[in-house]
Phi, psi and omega in degrees: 000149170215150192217126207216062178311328154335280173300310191096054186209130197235158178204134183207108197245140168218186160346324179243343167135131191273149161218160172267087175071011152122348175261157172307123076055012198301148153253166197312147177252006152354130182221341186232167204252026145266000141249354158306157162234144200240133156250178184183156176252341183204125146295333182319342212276318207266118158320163192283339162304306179303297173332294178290344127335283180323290184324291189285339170301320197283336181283035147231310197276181184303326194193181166185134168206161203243144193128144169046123200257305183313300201275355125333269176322320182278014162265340183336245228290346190261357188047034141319283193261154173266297161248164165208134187196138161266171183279203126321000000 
């Protein structure tokens, strides 16, 4: 579960399938990776090897932003983010 009382906003996966604020849950319908969104929580993160990988992977997509690890994972199932990735 993540929990974003602020927001009014809940994520809740069990077994049978997550939701979102008690309704189902979808993921991005994305199909080319120039309609995705990509996260991340810190470039600070990434060796300069890794960087330049990320970097050139997040730059074809649509978008990108960096920040909140929790709540990244939780556009998954929200069909918000399309990727996500961390450093090691």
């Amino acid at each position: 579960m993540i929990d974003m009382p602020a927001l009014a906003e809940r994520w809740y996966g069990t077994p049978s399938g997550t939701t979102f604020n008690d309704a189902p849950a979808r993921v991005s319908r994305a199909v080319n990776l120039e309609e995705a969104q990509i996260y991340t929580s810190s470039p600070d993160f990434f060796s300069p090897e890794d960087w330049a990988r990320y970097d050139a992977l997040s730059r074809k997509t649509m978008f990108r932003r960096f920040g909140g690890i929790a709540i990244n994972t939780a556009f998954w199932p929200q069909g918000i983010a399309t990727l996500s990735s961390n450093a090691r």
